[in-house]
C-alpha positions as CSV (number, residue, x, y, z in Angstrom):
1,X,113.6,46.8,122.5
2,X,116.7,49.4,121.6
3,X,115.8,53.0,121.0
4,X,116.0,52.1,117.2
5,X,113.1,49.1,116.9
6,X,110.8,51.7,118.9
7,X,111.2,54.9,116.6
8,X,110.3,52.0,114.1
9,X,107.6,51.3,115.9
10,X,106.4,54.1,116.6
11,X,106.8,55.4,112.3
12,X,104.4,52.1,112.0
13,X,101.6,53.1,114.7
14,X,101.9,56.8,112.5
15,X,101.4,55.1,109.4
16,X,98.2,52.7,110.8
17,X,96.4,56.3,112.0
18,X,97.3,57.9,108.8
19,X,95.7,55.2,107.1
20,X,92.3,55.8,108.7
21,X,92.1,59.0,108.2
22,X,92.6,58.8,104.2
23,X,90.6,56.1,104.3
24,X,87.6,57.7,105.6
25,X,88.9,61.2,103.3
26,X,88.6,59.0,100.1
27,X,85.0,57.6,101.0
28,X,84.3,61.7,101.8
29,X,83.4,60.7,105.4
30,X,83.8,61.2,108.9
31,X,85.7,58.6,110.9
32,X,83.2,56.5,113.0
33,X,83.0,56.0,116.5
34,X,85.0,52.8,116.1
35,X,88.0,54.3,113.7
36,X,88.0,57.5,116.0
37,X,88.6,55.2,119.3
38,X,91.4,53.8,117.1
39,X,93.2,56.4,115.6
40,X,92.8,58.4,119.3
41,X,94.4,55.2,121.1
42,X,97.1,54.8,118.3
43,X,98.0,58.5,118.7
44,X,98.4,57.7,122.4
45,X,100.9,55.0,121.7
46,X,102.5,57.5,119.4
47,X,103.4,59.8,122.4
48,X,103.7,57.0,124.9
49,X,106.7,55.4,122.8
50,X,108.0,59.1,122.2
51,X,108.8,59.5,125.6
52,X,109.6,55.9,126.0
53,X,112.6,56.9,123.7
54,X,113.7,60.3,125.3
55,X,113.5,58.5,129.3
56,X,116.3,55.6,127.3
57,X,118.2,58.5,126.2
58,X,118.5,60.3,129.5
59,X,119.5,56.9,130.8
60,X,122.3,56.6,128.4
61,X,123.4,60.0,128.6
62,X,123.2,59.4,132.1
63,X,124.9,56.1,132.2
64,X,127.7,57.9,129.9
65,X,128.2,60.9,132.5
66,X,128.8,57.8,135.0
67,X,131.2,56.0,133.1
68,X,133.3,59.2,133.4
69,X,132.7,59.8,137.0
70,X,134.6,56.5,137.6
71,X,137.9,57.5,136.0
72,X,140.8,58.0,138.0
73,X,140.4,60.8,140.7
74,X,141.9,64.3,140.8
75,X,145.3,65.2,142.6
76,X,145.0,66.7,146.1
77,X,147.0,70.0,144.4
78,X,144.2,69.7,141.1
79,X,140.9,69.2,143.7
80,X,142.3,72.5,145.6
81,X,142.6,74.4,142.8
82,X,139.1,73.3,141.9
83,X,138.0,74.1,145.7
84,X,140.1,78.3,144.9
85,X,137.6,78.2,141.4
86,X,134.5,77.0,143.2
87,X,134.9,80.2,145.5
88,X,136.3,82.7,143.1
89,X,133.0,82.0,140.9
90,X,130.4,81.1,143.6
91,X,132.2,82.9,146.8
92,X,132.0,81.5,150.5
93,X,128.4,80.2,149.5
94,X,129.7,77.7,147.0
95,X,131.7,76.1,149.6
96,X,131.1,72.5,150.9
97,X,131.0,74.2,154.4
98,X,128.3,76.5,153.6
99,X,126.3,73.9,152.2
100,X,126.4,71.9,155.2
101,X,125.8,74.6,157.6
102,X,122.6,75.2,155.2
103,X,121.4,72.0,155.5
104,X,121.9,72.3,159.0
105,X,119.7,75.6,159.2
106,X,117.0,73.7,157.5
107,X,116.7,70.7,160.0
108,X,117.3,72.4,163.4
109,X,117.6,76.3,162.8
110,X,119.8,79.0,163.6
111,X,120.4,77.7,167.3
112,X,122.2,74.6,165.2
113,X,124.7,77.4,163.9
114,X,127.3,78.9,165.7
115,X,128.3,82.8,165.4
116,X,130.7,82.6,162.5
117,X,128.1,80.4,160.1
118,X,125.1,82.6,161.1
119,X,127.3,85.6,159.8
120,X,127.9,83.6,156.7
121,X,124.2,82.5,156.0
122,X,122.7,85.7,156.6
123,X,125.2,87.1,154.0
124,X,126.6,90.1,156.4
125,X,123.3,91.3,157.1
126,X,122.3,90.5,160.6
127,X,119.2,92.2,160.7
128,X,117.4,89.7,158.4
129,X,116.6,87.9,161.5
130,X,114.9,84.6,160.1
131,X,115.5,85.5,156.3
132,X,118.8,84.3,155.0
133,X,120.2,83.8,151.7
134,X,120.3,80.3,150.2
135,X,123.4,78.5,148.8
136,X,124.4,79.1,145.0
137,X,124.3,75.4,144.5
138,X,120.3,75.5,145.8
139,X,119.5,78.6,144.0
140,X,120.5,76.8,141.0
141,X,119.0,73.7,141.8
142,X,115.9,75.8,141.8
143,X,116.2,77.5,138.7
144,X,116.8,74.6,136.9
145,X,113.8,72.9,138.1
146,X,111.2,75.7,137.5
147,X,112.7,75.3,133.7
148,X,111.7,71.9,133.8
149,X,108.0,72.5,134.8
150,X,107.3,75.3,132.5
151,X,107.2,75.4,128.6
152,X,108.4,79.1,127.6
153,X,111.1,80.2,130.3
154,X,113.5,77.6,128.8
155,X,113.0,79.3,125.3
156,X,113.6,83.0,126.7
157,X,116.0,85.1,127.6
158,X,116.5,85.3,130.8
159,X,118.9,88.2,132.8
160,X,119.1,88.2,136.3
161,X,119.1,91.7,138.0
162,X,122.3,91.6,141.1
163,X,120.9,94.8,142.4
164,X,119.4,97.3,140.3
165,X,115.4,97.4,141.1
166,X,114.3,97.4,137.0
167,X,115.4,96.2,133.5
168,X,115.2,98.8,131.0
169,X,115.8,97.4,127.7
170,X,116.2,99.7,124.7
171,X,113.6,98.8,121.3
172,X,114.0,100.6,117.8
173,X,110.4,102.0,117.5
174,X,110.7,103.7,114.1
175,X,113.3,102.4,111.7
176,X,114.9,104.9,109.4
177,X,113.7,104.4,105.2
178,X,116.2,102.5,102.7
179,X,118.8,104.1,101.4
180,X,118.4,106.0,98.0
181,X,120.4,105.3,94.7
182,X,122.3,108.9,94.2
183,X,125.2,110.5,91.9
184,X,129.0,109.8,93.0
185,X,129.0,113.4,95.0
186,X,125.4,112.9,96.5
187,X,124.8,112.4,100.3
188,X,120.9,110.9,99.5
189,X,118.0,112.8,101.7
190,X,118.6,113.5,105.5
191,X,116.5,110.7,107.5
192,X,114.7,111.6,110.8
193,X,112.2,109.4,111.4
194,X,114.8,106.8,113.9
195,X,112.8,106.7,117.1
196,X,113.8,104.5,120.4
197,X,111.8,103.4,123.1
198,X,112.1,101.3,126.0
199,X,110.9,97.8,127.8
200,X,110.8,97.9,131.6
201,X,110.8,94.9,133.4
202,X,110.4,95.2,137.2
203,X,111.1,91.6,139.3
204,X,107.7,91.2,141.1
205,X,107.9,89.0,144.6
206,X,106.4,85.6,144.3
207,X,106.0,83.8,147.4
208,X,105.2,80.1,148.7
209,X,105.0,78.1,151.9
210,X,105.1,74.8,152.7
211,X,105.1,73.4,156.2
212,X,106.6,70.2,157.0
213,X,106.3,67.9,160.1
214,X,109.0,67.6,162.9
215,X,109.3,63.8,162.8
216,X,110.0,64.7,158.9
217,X,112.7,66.7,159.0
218,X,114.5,64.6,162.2
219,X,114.6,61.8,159.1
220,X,118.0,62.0,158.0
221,X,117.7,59.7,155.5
222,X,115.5,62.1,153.9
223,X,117.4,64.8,151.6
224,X,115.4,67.8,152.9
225,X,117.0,70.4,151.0
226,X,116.0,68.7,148.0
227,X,112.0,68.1,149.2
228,X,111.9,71.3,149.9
229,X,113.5,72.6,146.6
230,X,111.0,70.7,144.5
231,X,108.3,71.8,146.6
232,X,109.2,75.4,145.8
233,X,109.7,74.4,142.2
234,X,106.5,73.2,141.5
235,X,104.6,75.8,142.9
236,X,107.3,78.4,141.5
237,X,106.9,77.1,138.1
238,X,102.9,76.4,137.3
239,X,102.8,80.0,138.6
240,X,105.3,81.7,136.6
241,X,103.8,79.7,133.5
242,X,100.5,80.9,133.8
243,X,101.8,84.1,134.1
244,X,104.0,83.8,131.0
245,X,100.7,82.6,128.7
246,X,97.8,84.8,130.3
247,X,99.6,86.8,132.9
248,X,98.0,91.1,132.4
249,X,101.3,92.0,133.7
250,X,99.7,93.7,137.0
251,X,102.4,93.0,139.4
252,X,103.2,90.2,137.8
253,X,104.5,89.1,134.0
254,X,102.7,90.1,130.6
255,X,101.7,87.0,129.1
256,X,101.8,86.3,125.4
257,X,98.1,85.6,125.3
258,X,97.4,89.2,126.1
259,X,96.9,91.6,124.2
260,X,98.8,94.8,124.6
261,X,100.6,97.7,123.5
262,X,103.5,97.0,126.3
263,X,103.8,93.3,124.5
264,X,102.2,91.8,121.3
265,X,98.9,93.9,120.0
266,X,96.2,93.0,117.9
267,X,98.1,93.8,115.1
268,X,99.8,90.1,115.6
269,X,96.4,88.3,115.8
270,X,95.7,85.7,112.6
271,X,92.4,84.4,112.4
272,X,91.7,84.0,108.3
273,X,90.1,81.2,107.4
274,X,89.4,79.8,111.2
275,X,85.8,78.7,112.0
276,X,84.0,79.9,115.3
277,X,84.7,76.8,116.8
278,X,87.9,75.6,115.3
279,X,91.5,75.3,114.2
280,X,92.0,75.0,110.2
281,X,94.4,74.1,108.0
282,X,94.1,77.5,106.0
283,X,94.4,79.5,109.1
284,X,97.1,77.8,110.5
285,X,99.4,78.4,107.1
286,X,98.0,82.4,106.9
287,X,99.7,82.5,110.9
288,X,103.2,81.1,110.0
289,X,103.2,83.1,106.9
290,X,102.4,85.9,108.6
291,X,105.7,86.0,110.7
292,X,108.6,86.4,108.6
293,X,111.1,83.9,107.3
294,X,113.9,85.2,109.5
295,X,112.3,84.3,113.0
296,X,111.4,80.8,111.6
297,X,114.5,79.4,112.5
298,X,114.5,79.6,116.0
299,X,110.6,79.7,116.2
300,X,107.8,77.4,118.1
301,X,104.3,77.1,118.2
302,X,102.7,76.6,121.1
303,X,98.9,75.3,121.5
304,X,97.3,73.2,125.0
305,X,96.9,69.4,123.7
306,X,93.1,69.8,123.1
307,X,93.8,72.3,119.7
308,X,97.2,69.9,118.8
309,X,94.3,66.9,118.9
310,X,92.3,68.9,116.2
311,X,95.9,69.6,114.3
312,X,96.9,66.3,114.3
313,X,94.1,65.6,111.4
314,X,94.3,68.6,109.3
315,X,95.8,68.6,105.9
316,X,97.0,71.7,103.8
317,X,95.6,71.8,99.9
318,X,97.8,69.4,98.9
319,X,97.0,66.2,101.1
320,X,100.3,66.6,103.2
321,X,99.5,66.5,106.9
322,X,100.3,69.7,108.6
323,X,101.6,67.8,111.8
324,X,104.5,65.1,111.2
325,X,106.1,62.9,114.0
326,X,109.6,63.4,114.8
327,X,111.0,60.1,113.4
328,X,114.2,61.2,111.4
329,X,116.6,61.3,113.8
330,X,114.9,63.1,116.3
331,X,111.0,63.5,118.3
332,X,110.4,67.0,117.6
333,X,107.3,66.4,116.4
334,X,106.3,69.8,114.0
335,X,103.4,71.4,112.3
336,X,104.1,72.8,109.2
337,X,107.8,72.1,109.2
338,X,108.3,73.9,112.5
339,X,108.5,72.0,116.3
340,X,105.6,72.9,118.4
341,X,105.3,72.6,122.6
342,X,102.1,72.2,124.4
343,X,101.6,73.8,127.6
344,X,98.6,72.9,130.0
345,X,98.2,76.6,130.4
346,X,97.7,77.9,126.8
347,X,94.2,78.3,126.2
348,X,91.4,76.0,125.1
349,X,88.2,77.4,124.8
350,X,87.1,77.4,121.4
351,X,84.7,80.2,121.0
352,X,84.2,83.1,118.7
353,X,87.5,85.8,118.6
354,X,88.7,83.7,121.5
355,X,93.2,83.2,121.5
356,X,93.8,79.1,120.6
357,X,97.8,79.3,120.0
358,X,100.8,81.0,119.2
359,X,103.9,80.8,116.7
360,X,106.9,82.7,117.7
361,X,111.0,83.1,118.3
362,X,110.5,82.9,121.9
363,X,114.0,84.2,122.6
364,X,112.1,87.7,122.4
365,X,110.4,87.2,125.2
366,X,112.3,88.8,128.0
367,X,112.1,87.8,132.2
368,X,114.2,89.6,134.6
369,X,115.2,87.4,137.6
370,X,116.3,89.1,140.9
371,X,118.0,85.6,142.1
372,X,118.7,86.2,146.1
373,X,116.2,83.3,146.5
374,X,115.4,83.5,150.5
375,X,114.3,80.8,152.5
376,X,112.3,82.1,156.1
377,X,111.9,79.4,158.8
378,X,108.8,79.4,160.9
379,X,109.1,77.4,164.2
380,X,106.4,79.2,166.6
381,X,103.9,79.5,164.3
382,X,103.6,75.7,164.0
383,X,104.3,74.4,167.8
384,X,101.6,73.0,168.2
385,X,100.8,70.9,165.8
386,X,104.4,70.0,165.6
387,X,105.7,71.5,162.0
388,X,107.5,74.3,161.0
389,X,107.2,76.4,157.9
390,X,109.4,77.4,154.7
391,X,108.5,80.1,153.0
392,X,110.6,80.7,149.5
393,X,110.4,83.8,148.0
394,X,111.6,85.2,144.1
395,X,111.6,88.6,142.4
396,X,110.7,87.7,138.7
397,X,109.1,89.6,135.5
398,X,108.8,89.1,132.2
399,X,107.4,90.3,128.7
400,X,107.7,89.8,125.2
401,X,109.8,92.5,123.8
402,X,109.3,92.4,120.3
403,X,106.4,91.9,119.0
404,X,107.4,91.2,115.6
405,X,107.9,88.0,116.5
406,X,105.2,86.8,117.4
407,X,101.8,85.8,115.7
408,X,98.5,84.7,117.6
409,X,96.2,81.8,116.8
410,X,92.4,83.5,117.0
411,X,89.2,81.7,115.8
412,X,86.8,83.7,113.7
């Protein structure tokens, strides 16, 4: 089945849940036990098809980025040229010789080294003893990952800090007032009120360690630097996420769900015509209404699947269904005409004055990465039960910068 017949497929299984639910509307009902084990299983098929569709268009985009790999190769003179770029962007640890002398650190250690890679790994700084500074390519490798595991790093703005210990970043507190309509010689009223302030982010460490057997690492068919990449990752990411929805930024990032004075106040909380106990239609119209039309472009609710399993039945006053199912075209599935995400870590406790979700132009919320990514091998510590340690360790913050644009999901 092509990507085509299963969009079509999947509009269909829409359609069939639709279909119970206005049925038991227009008999002024709930659904029963039986429709609501249907519609709930038809909704699953719904999502399992959607991502059915996006793993056949990696493939293809995949398959495509092969196709090209196979054309003729480079020119001795071209690859060298490429080798000169590789180091003018990345320097001596973009190198293919780097990255094997890494590798090599990983599976046997410094002793594997001799004197002119240990200088290079430990980046001219031979007093870091154990700690040295990972590859570019890794670092990357890394990032990319933790982007992959989380839902709102890969909708911020991210700036990485090369050596300063902060990121001050200027905000217009205090507007000045329109201009006036005046005669041809008139200069209008002198304006004082323009105030600035200032959003410090400071990179806070974040730490992991993962041990791995001898026998393991001696497996050279294993890609080691990768296991231990996506170890890291994982662990990097669920962190930094949690810390991006509910963090109190204490030492570590100030989450969206928090409210503050440093990041989005109460002032930004919706929670008109919400019950105690849950999400409705009215309340989630009042909330995108309640950001203005300029951030709407670029903005993105985001709600844990246990309040997008409430949404997925509500309708506004009209009988339209506030979520629709990306099948134009494109699976960005959206709630009132804007794409939503669901992260594992945005709350889901429905209680009284408790947060259930947020709309917003993510791009305002801010991290600040200090990127020397540093890898410490432990061998002693392990002996004897025959493993040896990585710790990774990253420098991150983040905050959201601008209120404005941002509005939070609160029941009554």
């Amino acid at each position: 089945m092509d990507i085509k017949e299963k969009a079509q497929e999947r509009a269909s299984l829409v359609a069939q849940a639709r279909k119970l639910l206005d049925t038991a509307e227009g008999e002024k009902r709930d659904l029963t036990t039986e429709e609501n084990e249907k519609y709930e299983k038809l909704m699953a098929d719904v999502d399992r098809i959607g991502n059915e569709i996006q793993r056949e268009q990696k493939q293809l985009a995949l398959e495509k980025e092969l196709a090209e790999s196979k054309k003729p190769p480079i020119k001795p003179e071209v690859n060298s040229e490429i080798k000169k770029a590789d180091e003018r962007i990345w320097g001596n640890r973009g190198t293919k010789e780097y990255r094997e002398s890494f590798d090599r650190f990983l599976r046997s250690g410094v002793g594997a080294l001799n004197a002119e890679e240990q200088r290079a790994l430990q980046a001219d700084d031979a007093a870091q003893g154990g700690f040295l500074v990972t590859p570019q390519q890794f670092v990357t490798e890394l990032i990319k990952k933790v982007d992959d595991a989380v839902t709102i790093r890969p909708l911020a703005t991210v700036v990485p800090i090369a050596k300063a210990e902060s990121l001050g970043v200027p905000s217009l507190d205090t507007d000045i007032s329109d201009a006036e309509w005046t005669s041809e010689v008139g200069t209008g009223g002198e304006d004082t009120s323009m105030r600035f302030g200032k959003r410090e982010l400071s990179p806070h460490p974040l730490a992991k360690r993962i041990k791995v057997s001898q026998k393991l690492i001696r497996v050279s068919v294993l890609d080691i630097e990768s296991l231990i990449a996506a170890r890291l990752a994982y662990k990097f990411g669920i962190t930094q996420e949690k810390a991006y929805m509910t963090g109190d930024g204490a030492q570590k990032p100030l989450g969206v769900f928090v409210a503050s004075t440093d990041g989005i106040s109460t002032s930004r909380d919706v929670s008109e015509d919400n019950t105690a106990t849950a999400i409705k239609a009215d309340g989630l119209i009042n909330a995108k209404f309640a950001l203005k039309p300029q951030y709407w472009k670029a903005a993105r609710w985001i709600f844990h699947r246990d309040a997008v399993k409430q949404i997925r039945k509500l309708k506004d006053n009209n009988g339209q269904y506030l979520w629709l199912p990306g099948i134009k075209g494109n699976l960005e599935n959206t709630i009132l005409d804007t794409p939503f995400l669901m992260s594992e870590y945005a709350p889901n406790t429905f209680t009284t004055g408790l947060y259930v979700g947020i709309l917003g132009d993510f791009s305002f919320y801010w991290i600040a990465d200090a990127l020397n990514l540093a890898v410490q091998r432990l061998v002693e510590l392990y002996a004897e039960t025959n493993q040896i340690g990585f710790i990774g360790r990253l420098e991150s913050d983040g905050m959201p910068v601008l209120e404005e644009a941002f509005v939070r999901i609160k029941l009554a």
